[in-house]
DSSP file (Angstrom, degrees, kcal/mol; ACC not computed):
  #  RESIDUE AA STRUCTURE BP1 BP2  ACC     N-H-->O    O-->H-N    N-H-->O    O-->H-N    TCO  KAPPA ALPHA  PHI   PSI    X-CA   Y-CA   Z-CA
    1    1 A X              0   0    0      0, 0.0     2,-0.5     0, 0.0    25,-0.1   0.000 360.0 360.0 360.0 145.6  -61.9   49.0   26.0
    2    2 A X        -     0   0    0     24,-0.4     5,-0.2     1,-0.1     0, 0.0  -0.921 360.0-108.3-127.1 151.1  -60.3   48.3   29.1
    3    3 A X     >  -     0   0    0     -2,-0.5     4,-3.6     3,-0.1    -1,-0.1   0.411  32.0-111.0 -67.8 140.6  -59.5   50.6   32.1
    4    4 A X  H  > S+     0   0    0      2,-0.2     4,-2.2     1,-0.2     5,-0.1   0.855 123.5  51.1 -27.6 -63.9  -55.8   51.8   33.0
    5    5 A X  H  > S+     0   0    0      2,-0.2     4,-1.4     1,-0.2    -1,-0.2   0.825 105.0  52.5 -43.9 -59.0  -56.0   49.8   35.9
    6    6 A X  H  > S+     0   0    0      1,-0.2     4,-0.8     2,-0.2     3,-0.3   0.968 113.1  50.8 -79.1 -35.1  -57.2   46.5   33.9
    7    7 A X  H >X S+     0   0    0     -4,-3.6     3,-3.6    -5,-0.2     4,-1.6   0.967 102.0  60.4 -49.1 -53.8  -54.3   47.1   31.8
    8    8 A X  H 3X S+     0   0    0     -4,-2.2     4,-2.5     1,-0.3    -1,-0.2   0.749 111.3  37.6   5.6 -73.3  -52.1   47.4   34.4
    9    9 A X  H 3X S+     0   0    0     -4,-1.4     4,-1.6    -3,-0.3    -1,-0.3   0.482 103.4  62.1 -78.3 -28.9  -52.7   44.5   35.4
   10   10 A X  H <X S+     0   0    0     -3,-3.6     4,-3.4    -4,-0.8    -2,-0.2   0.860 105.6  60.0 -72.0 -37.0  -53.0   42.7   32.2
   11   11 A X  H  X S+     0   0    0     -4,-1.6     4,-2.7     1,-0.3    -2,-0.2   0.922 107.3  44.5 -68.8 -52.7  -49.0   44.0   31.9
   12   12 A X  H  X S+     0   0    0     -4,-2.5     4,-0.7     2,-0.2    -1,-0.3   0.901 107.9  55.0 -31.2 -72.5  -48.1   42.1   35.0
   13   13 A X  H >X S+     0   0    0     -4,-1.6     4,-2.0     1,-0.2     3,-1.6   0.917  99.4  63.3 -35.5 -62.9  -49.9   38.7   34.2
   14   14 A X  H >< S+     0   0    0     -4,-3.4     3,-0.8     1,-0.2    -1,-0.2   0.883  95.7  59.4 -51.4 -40.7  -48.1   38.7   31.0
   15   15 A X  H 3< S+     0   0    0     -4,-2.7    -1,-0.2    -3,-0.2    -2,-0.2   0.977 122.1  27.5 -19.3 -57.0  -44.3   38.4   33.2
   16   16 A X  H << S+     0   0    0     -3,-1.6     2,-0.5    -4,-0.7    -1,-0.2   0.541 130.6  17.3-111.4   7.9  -45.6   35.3   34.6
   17   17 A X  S << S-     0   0    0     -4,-2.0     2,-0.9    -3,-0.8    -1,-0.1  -0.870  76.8 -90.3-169.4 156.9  -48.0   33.8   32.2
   18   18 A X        -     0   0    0     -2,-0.5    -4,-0.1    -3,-0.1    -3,-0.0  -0.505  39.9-129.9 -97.0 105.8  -49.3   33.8   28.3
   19   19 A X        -     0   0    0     -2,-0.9     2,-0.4     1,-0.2     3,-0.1   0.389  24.9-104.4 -16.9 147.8  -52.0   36.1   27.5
   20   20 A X     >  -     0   0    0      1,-0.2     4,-2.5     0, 0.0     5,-0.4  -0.488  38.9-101.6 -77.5 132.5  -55.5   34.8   25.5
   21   21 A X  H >> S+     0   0    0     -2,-0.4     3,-3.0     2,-0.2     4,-2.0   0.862 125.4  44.6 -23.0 -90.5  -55.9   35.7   22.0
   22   22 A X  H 3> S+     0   0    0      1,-0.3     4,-2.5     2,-0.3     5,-0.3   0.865 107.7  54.4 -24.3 -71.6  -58.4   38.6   23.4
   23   23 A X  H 3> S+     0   0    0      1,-0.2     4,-0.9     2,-0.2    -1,-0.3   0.770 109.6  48.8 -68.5  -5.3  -56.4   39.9   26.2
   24   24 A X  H <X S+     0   0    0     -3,-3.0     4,-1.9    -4,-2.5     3,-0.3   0.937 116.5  41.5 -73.6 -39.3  -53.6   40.5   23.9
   25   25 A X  H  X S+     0   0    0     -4,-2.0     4,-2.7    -5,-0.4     3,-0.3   0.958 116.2  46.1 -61.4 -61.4  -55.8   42.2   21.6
   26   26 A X  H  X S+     0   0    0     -4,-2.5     4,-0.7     1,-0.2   -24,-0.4   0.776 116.5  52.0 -33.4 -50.8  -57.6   44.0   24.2
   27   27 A X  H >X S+     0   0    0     -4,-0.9     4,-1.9    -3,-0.3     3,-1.7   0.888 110.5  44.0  -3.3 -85.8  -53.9   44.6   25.5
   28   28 A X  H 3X S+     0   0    0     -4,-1.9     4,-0.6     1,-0.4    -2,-0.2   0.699 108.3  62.1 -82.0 -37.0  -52.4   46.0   22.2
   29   29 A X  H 3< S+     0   0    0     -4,-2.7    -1,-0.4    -5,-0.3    -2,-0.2   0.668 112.3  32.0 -66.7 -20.5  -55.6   48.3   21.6
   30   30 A X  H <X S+     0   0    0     -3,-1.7     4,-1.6    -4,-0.7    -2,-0.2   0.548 108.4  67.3-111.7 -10.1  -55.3   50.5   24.6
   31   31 A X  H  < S+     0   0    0     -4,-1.9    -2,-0.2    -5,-0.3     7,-0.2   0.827  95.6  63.9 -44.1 -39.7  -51.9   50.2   24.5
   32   32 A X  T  < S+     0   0    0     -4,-0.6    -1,-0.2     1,-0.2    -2,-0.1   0.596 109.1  31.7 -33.9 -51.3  -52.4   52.2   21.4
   33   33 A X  T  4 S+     0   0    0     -3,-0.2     2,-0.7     1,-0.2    -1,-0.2   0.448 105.7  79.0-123.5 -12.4  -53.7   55.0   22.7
   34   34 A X     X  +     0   0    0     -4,-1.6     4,-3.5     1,-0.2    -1,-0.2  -0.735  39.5 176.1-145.6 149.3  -52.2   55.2   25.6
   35   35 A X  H  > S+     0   0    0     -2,-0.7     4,-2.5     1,-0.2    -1,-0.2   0.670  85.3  58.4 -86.3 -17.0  -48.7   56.4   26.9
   36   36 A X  H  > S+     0   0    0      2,-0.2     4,-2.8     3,-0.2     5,-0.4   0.831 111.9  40.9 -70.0 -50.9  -49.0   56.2   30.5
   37   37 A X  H  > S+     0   0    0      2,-0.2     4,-2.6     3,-0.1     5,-0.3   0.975 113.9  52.6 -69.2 -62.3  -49.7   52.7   30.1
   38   38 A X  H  X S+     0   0    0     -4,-3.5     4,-2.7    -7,-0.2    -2,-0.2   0.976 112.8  53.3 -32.2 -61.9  -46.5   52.4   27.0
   39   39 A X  H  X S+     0   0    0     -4,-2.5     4,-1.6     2,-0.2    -2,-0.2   0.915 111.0  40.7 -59.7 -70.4  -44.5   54.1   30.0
   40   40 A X  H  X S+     0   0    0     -4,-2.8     4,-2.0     1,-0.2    -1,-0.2   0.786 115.2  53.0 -32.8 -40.5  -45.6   51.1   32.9
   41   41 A X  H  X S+     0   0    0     -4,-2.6     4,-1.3    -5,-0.4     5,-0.4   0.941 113.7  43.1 -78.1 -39.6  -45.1   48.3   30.2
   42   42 A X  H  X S+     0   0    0     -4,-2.7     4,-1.1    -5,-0.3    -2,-0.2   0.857 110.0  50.3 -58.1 -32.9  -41.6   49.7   29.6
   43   43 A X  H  X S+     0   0    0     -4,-1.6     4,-0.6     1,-0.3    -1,-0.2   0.732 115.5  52.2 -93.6 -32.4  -40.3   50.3   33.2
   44   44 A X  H  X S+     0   0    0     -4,-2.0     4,-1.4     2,-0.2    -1,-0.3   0.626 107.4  44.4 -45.1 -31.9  -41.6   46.5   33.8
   45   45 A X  H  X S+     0   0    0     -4,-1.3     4,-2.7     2,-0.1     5,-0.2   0.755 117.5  50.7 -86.1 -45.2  -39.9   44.9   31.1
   46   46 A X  H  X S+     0   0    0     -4,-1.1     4,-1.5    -5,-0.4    -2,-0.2   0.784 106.6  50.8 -67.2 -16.7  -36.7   47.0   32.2
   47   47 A X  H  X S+     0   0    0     -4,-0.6     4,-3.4     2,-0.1     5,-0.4   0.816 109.5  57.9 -86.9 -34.8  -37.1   46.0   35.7
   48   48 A X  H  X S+     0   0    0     -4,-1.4     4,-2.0     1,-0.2    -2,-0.2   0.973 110.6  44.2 -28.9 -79.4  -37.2   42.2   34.1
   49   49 A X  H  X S+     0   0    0     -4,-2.7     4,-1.3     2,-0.2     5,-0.2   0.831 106.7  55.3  -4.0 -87.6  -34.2   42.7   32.7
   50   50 A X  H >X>S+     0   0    0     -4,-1.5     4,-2.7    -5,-0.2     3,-2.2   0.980 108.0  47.9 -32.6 -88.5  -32.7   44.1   35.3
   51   51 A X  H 3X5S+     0   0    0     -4,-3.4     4,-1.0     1,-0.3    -1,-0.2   0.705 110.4  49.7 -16.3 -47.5  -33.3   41.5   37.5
   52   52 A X  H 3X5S+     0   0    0     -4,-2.0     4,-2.2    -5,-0.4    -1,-0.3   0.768 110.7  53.8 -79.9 -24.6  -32.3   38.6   35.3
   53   53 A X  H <X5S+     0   0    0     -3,-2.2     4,-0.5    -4,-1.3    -2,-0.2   0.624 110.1  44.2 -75.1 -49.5  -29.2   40.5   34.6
   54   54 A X  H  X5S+     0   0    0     -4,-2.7     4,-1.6    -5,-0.2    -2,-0.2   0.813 111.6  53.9 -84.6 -31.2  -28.3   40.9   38.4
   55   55 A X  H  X<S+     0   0    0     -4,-1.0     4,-2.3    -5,-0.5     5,-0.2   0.953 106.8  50.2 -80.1 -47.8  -29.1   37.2   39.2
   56   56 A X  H  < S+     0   0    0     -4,-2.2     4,-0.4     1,-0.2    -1,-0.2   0.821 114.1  45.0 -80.7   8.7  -26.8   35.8   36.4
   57   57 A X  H  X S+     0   0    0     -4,-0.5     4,-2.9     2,-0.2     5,-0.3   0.751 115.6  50.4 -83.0 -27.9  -23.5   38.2   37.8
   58   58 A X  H  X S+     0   0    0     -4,-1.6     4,-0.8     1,-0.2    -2,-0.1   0.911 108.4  46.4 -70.4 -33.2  -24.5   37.1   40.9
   59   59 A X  H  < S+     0   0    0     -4,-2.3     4,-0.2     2,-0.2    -1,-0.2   0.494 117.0  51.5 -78.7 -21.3  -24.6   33.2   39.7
   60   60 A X  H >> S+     0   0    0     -4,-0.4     3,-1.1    -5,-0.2     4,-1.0   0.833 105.6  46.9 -74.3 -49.2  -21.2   34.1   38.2
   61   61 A X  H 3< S+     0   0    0     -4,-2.9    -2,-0.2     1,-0.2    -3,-0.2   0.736 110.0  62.9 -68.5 -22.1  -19.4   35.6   41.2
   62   62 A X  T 3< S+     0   0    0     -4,-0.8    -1,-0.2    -5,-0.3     3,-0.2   0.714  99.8  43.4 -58.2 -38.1  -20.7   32.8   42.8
   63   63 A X  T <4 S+     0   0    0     -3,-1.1     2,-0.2    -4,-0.2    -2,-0.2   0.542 102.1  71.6 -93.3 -14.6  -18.9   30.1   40.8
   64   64 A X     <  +     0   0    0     -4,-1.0    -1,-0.2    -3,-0.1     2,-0.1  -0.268  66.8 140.8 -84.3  32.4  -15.3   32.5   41.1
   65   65 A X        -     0   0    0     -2,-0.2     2,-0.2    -3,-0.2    -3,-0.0  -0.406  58.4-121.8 -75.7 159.9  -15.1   31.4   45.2
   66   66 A X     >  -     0   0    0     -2,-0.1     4,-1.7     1,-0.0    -1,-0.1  -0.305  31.5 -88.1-103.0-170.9  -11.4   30.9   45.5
   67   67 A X  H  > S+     0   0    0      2,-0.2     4,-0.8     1,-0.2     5,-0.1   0.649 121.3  61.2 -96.1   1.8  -10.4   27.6   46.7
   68   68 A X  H >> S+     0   0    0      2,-0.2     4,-3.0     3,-0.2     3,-1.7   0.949 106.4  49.7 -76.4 -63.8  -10.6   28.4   50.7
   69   69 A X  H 3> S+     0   0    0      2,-0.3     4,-1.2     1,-0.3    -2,-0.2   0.811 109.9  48.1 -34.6 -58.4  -14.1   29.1   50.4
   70   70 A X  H 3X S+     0   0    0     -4,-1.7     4,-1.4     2,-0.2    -1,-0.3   0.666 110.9  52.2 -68.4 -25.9  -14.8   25.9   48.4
   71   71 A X  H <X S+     0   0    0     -3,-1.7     4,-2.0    -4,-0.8     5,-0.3   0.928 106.3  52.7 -99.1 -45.0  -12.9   24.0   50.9
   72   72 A X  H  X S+     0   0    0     -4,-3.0     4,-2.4     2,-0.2    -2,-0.2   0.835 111.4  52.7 -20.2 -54.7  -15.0   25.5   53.8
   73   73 A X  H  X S+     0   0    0     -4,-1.2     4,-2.7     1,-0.3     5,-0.2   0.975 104.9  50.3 -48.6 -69.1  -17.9   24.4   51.9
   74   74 A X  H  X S+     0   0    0     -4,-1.4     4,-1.6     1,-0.3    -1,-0.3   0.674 110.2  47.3 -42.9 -46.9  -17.0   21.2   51.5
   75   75 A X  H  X S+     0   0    0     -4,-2.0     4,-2.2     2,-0.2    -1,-0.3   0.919 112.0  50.6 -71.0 -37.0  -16.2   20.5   55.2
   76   76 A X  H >< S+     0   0    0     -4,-2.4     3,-1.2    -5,-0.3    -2,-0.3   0.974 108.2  53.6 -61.5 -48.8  -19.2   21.9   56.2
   77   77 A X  H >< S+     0   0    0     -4,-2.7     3,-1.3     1,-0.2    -1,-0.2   0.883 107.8  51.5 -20.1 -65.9  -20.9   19.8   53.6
   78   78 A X  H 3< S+     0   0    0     -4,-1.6    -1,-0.2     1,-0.2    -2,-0.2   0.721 105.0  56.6 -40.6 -46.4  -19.3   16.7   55.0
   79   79 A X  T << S-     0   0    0     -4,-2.2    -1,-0.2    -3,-1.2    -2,-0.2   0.191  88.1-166.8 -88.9  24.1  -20.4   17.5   58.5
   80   80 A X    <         0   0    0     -3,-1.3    -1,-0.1    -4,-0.3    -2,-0.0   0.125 360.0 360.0   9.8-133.0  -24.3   17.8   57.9
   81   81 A X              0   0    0     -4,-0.0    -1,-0.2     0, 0.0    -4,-0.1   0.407 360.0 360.0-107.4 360.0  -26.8   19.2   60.2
C-alpha cells in the first residue's frame, strides 16, 4: 500500500505523464481509502483547469489587439534586433 506522500506524488506524475498498469492500481487503491489524498487529487485537477482556462482567455485577448497595436508590431517586426 503506498504512503500519503508516495501518493502524492504519484498524483503529480500523472499531470505530466501516463501512469503503469501498477501505479494506477496502487493509485486507485489508496485513493480508496483515503480522503485527504481524494481532496489533493481534486484541488490539482482544479488547479489544471484553471490554468488551461486562463491561458486560452489570455490567447484570446491576445488575438483582439486593435489595429494600432498590430501596426506597432509590425514595425517593430520589420526593424529586427
Amino acid at each position: 500500500m503506498l504512503t500519503c506522500e508516495e501518493t502524492a506524488q504519484l498524483i503529480s506524475e500523472r499531470l505530466d505523464r501516463t501512469l503503469t498498469l501498477r501505479e494506477r492500481l496502487m493509485l486507485r487503491l489508496h485513493l480508496f481509502g483515503c480522503d485527504l489524498c481524494n481532496r489533493y487529487a481534486r484541488q490539482l485537477k482544479f488547479l489544471q483547469r484553471a490554468c488551461a482556462e486562463a491561458g486560452e482567455e489570455q490567447l484570446t485577448e491576445a488575438a483582439e489587439l486593435d489595429e494600432t497595436a498590430r501596426e506597432r508590431i509590425r514595425n517593430r517586426l520589420q526593424q529586427g534586433p
